[in-house]
PDB file of N, CA, C and O in Angstrom:
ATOM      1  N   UNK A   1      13.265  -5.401   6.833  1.00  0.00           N
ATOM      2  CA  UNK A   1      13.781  -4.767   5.649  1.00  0.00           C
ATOM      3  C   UNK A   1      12.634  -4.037   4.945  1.00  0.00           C
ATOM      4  O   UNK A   1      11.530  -4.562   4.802  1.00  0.00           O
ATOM      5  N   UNK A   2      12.900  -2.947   4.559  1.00  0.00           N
ATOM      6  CA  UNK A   2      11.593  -2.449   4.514  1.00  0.00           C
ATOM      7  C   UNK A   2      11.475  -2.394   2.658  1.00  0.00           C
ATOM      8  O   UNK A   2      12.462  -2.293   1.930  1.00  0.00           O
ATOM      9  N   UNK A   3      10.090  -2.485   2.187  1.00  0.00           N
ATOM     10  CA  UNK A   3       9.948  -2.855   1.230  1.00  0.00           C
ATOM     11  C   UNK A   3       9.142  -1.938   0.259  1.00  0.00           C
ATOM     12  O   UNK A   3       8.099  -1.519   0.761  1.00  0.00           O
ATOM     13  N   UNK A   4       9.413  -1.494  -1.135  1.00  0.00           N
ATOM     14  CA  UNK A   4       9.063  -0.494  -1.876  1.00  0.00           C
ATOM     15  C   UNK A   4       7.990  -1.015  -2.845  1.00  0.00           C
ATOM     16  O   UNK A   4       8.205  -2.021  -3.520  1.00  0.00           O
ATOM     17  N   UNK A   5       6.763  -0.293  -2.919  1.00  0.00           N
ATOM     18  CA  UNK A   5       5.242  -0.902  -3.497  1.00  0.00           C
ATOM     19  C   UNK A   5       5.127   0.857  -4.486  1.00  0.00           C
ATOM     20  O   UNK A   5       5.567   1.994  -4.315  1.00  0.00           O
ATOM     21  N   UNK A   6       4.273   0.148  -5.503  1.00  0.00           N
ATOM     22  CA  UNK A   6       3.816   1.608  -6.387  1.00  0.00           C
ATOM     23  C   UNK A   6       2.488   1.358  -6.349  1.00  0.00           C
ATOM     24  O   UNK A   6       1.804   0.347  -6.505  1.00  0.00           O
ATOM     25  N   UNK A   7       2.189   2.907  -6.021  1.00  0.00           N
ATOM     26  CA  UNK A   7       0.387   2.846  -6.127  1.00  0.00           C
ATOM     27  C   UNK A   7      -0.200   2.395  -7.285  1.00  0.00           C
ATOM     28  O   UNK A   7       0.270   2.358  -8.423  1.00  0.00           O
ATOM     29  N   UNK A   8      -1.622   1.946  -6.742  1.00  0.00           N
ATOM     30  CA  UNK A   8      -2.322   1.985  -7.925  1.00  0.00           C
ATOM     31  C   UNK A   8      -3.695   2.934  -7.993  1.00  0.00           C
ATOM     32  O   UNK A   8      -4.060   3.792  -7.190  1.00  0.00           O
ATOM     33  N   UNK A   9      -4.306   2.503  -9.183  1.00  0.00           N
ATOM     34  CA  UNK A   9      -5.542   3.965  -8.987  1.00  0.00           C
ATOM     35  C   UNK A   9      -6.373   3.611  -7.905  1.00  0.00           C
ATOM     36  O   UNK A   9      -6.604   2.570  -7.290  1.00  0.00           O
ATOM     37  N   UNK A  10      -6.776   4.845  -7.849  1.00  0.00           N
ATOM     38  CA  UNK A  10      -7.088   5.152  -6.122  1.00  0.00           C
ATOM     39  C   UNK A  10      -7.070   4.985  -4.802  1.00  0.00           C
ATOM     40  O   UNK A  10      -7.889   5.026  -3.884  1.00  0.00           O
ATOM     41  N   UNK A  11      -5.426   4.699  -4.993  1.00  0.00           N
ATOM     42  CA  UNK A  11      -4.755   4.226  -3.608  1.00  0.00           C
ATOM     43  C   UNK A  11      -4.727   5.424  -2.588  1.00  0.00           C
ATOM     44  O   UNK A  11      -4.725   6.597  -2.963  1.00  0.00           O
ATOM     45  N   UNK A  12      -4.709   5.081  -1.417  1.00  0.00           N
ATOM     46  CA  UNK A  12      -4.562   6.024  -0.512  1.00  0.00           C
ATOM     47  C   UNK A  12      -3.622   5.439   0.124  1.00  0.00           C
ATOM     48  O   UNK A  12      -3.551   4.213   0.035  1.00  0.00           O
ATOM     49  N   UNK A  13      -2.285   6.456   1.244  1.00  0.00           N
ATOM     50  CA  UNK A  13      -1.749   5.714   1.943  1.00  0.00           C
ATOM     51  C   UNK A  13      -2.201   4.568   3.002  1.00  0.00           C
ATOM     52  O   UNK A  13      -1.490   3.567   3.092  1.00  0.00           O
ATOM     53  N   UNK A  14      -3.338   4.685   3.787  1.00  0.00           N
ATOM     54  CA  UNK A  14      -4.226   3.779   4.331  1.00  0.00           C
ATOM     55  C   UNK A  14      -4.823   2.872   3.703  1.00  0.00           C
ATOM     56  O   UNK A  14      -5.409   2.111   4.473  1.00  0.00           O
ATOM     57  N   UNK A  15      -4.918   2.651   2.779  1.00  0.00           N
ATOM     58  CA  UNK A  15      -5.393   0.875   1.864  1.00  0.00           C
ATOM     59  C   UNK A  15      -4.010   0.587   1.579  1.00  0.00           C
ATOM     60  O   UNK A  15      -3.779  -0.621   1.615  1.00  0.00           O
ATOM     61  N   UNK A  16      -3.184   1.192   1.353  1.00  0.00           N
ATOM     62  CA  UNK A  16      -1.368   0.698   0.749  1.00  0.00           C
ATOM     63  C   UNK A  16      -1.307  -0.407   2.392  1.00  0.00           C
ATOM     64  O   UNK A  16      -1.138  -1.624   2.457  1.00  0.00           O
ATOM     65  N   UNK A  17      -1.468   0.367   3.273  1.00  0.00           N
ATOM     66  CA  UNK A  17      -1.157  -0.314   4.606  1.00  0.00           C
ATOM     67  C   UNK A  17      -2.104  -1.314   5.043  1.00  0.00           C
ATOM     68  O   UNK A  17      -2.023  -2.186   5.908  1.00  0.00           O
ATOM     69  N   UNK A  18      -2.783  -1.068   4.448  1.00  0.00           N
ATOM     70  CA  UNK A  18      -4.382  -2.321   5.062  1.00  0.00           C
ATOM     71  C   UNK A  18      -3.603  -3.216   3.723  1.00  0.00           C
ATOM     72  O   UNK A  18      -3.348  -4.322   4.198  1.00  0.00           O
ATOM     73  N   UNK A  19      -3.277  -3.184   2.711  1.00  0.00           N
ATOM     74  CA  UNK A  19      -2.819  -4.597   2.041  1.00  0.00           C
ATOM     75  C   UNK A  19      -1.482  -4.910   1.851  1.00  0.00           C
ATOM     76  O   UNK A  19      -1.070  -5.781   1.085  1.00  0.00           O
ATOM     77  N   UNK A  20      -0.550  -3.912   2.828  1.00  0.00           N
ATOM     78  CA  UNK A  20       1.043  -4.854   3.046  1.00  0.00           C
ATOM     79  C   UNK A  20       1.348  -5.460   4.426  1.00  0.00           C
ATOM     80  O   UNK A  20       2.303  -6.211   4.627  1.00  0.00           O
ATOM     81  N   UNK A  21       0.355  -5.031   5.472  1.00  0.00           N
ATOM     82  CA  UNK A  21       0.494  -4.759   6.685  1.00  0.00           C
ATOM     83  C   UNK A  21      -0.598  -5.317   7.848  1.00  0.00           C
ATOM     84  O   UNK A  21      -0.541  -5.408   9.074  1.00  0.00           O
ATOM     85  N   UNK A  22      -1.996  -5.767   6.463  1.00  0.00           N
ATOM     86  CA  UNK A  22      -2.823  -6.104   6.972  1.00  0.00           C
ATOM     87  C   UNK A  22      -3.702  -5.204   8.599  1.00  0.00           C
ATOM     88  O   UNK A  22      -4.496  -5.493   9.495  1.00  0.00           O
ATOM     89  N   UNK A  23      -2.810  -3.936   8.087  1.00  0.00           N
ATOM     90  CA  UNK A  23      -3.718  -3.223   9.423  1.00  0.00           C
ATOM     91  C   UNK A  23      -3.310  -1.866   8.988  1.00  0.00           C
ATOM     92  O   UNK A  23      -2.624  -1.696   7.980  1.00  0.00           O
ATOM     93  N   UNK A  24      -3.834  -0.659   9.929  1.00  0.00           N
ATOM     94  CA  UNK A  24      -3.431   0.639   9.716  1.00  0.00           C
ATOM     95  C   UNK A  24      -2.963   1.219  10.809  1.00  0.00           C
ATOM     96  O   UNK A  24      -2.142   2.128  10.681  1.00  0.00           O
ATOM     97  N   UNK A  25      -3.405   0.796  12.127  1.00  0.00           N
ATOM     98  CA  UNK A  25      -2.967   0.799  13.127  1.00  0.00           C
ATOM     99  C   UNK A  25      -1.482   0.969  13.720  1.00  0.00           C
ATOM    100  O   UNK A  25      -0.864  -0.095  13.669  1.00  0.00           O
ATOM    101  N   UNK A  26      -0.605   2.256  14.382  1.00  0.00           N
ATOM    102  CA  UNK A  26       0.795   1.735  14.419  1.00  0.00           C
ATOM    103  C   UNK A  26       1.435   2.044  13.077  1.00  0.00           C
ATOM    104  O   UNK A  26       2.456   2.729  13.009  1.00  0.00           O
ATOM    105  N   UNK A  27       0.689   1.418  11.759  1.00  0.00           N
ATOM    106  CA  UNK A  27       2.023   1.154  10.558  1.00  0.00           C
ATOM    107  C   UNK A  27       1.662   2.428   9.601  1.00  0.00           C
ATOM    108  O   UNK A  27       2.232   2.272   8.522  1.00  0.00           O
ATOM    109  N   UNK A  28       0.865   3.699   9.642  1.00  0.00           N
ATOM    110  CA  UNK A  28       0.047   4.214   8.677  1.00  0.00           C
ATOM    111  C   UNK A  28       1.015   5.659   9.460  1.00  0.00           C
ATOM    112  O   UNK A  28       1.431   6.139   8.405  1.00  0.00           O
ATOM    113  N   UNK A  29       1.416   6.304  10.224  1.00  0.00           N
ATOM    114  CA  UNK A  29       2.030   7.169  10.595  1.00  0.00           C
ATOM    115  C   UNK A  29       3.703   6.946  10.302  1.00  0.00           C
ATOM    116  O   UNK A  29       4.433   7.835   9.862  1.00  0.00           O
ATOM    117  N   UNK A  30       4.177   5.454  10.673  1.00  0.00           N
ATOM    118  CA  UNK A  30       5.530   4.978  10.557  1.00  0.00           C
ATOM    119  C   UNK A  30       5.901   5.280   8.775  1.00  0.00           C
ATOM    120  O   UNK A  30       6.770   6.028   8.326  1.00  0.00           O
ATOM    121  N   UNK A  31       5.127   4.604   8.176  1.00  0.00           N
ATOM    122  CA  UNK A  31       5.048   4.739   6.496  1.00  0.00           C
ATOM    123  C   UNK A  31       5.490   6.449   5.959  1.00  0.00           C
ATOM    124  O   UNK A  31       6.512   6.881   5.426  1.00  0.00           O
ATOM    125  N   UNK A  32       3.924   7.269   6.478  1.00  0.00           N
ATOM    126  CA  UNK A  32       4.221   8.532   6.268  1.00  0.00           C
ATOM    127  C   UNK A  32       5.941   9.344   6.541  1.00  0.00           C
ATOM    128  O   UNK A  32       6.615  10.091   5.833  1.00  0.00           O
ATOM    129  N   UNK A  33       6.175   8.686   8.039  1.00  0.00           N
ATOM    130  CA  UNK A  33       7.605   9.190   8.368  1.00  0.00           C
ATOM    131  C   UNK A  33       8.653   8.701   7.274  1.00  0.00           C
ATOM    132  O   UNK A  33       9.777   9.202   7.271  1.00  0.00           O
ATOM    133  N   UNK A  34       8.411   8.037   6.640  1.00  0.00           N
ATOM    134  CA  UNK A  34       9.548   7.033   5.915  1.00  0.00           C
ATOM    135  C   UNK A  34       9.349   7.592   4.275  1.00  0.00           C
ATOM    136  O   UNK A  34      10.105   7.084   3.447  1.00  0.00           O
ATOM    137  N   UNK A  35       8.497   8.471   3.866  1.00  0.00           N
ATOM    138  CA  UNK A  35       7.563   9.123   2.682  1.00  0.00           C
ATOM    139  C   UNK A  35       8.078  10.134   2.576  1.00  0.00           C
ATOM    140  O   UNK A  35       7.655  10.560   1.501  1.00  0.00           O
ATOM    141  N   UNK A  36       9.320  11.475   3.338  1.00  0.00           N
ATOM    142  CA  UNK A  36       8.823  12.713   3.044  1.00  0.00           C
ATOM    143  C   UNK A  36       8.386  13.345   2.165  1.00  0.00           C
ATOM    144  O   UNK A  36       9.052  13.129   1.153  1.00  0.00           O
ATOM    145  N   UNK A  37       7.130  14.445   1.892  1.00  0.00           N
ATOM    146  CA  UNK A  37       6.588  15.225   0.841  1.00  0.00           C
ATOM    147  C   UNK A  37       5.370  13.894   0.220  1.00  0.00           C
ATOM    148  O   UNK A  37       4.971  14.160  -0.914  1.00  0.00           O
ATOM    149  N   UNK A  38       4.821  12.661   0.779  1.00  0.00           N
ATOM    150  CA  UNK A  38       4.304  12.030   0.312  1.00  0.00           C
ATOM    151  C   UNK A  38       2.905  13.009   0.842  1.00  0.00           C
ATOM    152  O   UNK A  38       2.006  13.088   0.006  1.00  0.00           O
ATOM    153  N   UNK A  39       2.709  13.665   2.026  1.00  0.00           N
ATOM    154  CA  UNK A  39       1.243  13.918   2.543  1.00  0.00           C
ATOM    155  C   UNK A  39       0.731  14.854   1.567  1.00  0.00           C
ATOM    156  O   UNK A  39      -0.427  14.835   1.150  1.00  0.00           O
ATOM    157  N   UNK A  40       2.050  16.058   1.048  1.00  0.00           N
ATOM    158  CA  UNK A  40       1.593  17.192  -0.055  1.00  0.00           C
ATOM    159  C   UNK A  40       0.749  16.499  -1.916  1.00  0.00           C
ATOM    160  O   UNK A  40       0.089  17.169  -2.710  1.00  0.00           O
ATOM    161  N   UNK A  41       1.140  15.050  -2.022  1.00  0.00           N
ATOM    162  CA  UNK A  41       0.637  14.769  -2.815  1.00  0.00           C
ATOM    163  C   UNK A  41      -1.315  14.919  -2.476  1.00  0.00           C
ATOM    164  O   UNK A  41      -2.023  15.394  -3.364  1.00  0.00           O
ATOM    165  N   UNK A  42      -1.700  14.631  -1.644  1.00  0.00           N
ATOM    166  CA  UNK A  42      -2.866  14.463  -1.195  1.00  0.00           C
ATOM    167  C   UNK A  42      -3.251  13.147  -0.831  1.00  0.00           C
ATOM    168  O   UNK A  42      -2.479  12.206  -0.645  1.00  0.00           O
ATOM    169  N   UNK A  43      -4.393  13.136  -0.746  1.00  0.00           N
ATOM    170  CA  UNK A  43      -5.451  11.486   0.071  1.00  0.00           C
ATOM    171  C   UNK A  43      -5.101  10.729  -1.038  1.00  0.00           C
ATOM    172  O   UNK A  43      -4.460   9.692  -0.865  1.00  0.00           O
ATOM    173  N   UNK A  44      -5.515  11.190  -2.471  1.00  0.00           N
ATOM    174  CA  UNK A  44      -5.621  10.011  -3.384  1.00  0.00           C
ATOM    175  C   UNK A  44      -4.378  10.211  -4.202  1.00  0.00           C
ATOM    176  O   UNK A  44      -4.195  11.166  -4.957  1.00  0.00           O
ATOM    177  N   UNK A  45      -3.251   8.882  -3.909  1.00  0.00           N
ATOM    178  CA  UNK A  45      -1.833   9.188  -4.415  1.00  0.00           C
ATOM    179  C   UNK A  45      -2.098   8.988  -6.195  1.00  0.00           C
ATOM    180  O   UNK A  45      -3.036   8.495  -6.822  1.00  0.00           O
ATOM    181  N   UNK A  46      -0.847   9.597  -6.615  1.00  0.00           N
ATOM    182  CA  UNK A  46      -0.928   9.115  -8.016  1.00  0.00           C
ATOM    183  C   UNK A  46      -0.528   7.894  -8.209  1.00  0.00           C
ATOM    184  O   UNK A  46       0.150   7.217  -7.436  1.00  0.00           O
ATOM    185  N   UNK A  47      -1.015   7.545  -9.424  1.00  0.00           N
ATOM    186  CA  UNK A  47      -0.881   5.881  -9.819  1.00  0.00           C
ATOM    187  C   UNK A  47       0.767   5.918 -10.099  1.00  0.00           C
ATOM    188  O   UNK A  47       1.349   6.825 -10.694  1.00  0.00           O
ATOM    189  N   UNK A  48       1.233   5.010  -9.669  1.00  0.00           N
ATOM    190  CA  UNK A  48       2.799   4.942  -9.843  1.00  0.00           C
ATOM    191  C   UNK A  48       3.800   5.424  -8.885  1.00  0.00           C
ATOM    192  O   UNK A  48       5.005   5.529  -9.112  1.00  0.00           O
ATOM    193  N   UNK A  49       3.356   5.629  -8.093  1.00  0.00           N
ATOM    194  CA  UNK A  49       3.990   6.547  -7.119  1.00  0.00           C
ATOM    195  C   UNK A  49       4.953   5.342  -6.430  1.00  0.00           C
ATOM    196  O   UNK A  49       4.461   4.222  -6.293  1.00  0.00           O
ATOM    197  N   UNK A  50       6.173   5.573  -6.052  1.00  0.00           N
ATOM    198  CA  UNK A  50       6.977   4.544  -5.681  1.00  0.00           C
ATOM    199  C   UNK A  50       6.560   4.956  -3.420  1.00  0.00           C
ATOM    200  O   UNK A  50       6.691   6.075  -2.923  1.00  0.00           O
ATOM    201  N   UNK A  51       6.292   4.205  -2.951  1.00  0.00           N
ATOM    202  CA  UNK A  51       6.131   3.924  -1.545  1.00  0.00           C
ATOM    203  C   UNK A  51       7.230   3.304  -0.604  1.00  0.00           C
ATOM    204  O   UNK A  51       7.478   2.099  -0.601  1.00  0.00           O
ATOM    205  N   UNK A  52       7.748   4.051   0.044  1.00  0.00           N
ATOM    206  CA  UNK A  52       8.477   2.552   1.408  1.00  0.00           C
ATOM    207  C   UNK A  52       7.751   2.602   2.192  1.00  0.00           C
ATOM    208  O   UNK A  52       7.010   3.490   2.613  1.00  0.00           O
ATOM    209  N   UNK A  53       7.981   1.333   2.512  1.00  0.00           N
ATOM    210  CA  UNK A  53       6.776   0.574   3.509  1.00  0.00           C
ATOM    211  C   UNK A  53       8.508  -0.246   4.688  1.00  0.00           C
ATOM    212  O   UNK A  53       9.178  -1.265   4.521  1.00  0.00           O
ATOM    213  N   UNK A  54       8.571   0.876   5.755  1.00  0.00           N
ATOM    214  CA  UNK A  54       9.384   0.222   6.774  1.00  0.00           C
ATOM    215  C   UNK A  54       8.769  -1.265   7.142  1.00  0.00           C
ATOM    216  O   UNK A  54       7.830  -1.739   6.502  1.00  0.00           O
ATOM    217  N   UNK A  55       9.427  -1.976   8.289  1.00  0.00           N
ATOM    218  CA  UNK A  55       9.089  -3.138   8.691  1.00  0.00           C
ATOM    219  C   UNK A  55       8.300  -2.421   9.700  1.00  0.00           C
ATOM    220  O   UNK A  55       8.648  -1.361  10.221  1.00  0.00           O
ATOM    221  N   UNK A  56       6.878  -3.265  10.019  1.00  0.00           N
ATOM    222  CA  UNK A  56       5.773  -2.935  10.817  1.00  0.00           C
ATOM    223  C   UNK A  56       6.658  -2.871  12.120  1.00  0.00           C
ATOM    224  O   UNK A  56       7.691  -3.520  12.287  1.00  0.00           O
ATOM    225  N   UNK A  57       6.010  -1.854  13.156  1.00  0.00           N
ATOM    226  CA  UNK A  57       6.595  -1.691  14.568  1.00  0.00           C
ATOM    227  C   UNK A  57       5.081  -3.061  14.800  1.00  0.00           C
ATOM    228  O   UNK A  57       4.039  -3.358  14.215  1.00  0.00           O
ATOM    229  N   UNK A  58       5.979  -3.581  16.197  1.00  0.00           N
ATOM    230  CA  UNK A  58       5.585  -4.317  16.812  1.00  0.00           C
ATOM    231  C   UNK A  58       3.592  -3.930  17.130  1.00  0.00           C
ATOM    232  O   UNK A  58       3.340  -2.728  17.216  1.00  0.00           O
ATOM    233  N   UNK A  59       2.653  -4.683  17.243  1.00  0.00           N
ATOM    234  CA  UNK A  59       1.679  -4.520  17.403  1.00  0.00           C
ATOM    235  C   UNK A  59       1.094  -4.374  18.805  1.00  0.00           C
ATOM    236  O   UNK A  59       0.955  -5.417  19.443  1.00  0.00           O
ATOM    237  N   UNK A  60       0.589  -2.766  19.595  1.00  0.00           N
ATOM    238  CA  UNK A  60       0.303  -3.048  20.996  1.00  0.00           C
ATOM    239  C   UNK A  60      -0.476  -3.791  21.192  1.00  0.00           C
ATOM    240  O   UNK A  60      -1.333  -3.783  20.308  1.00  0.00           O
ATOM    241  N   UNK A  61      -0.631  -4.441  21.901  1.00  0.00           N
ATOM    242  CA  UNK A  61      -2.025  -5.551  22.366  1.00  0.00           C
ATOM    243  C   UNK A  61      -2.153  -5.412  24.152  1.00  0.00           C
ATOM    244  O   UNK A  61      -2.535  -6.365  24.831  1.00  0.00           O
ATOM    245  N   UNK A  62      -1.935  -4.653  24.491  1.00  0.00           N
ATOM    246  CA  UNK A  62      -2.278  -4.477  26.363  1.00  0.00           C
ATOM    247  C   UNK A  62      -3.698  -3.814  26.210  1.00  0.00           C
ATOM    248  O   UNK A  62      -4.756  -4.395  26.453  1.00  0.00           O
ATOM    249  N   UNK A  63      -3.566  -2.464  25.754  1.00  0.00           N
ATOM    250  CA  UNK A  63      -4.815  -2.075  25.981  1.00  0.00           C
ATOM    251  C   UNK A  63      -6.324  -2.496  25.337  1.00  0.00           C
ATOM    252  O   UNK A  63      -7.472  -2.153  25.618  1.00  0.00           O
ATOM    253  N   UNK A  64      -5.745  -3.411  24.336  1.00  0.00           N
ATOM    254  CA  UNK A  64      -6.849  -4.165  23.365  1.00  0.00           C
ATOM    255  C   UNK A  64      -7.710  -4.890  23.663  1.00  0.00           C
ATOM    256  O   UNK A  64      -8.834  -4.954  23.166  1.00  0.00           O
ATOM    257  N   UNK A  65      -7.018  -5.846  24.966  1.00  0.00           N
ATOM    258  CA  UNK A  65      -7.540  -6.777  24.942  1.00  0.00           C
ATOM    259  C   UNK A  65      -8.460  -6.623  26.039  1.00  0.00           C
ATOM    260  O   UNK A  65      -9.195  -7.584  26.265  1.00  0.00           O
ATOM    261  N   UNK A  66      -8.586  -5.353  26.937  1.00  0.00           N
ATOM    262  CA  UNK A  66      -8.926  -5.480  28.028  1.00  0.00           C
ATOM    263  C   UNK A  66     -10.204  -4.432  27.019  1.00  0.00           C
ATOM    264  O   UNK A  66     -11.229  -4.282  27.683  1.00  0.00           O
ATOM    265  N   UNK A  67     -10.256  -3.898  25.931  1.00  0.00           N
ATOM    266  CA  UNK A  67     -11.256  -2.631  25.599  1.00  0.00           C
ATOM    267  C   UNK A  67     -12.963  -4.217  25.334  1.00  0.00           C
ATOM    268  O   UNK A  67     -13.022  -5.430  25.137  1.00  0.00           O
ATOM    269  N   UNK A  68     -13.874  -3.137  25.505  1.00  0.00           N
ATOM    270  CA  UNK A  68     -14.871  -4.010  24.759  1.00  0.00           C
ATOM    271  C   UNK A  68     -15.491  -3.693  23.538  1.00  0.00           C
ATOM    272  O   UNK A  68     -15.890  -2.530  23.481  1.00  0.00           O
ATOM    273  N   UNK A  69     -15.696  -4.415  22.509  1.00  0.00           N
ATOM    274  CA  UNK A  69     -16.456  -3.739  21.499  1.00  0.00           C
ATOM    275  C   UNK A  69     -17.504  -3.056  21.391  1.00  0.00           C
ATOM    276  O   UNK A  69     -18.483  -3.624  21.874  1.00  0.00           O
ATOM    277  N   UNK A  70     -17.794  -1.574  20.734  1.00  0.00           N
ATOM    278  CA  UNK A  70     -19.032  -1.284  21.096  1.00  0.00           C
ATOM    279  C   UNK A  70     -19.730  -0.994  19.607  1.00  0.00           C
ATOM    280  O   UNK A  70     -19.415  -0.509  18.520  1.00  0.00           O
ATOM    281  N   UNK A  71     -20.851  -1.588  20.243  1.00  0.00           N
ATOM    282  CA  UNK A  71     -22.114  -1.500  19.168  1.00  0.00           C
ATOM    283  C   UNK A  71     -22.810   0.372  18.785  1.00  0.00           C
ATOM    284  O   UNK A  71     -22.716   1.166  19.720  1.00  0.00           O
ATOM    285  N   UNK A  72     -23.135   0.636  18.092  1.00  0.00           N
ATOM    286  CA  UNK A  72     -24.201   1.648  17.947  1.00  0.00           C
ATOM    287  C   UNK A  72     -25.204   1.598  18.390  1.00  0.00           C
ATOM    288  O   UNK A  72     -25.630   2.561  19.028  1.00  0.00           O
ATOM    289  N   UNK A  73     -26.054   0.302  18.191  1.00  0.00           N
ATOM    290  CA  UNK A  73     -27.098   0.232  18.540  1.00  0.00           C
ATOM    291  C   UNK A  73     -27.268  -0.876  19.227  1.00  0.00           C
ATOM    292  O   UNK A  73     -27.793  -1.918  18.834  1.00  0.00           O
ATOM    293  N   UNK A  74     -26.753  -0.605  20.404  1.00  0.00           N
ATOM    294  CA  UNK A  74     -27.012  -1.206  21.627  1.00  0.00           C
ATOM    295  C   UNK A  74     -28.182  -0.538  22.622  1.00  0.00           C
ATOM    296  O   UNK A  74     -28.431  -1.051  23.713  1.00  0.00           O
TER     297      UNK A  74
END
């Protein structure tokens, strides 16, 4: 069920999703689709702005688990 959040100051759609969703991954494009005319506001939404936040699509994990982490300075 998907659930409606209002920004706060200096929210971006990507922190809205890193703190309903706990990730950005997958749920940060789905959101936008579910937003229309939210991207014309810009990066930094206005305070108050009403959001739907669909139910997260399922999380891939095939190609994840096989990637390795990489360092910079390795």
């Amino acid at each position: 069920m998907a659930t409606v959040v209002r920004t706060q100051q200096g929210d971006t759609l990507d922190r809205i999703c890193l703190r309903h969703y706990g990730r950005t991954q997958d749920v940060t494009e789905t959101a936008l689709e579910a937003n229309p005319g939210l991207a014309e506001l810009g990066p930094i939404l206005p305070i108050g702005t009403p959001i739907t936040l669909p139910d997260a699509p399922a999380q891939v994990s095939a190609g994840i688990a096989a990637q390795q982490p990489v360092s910079l300075w390795d």
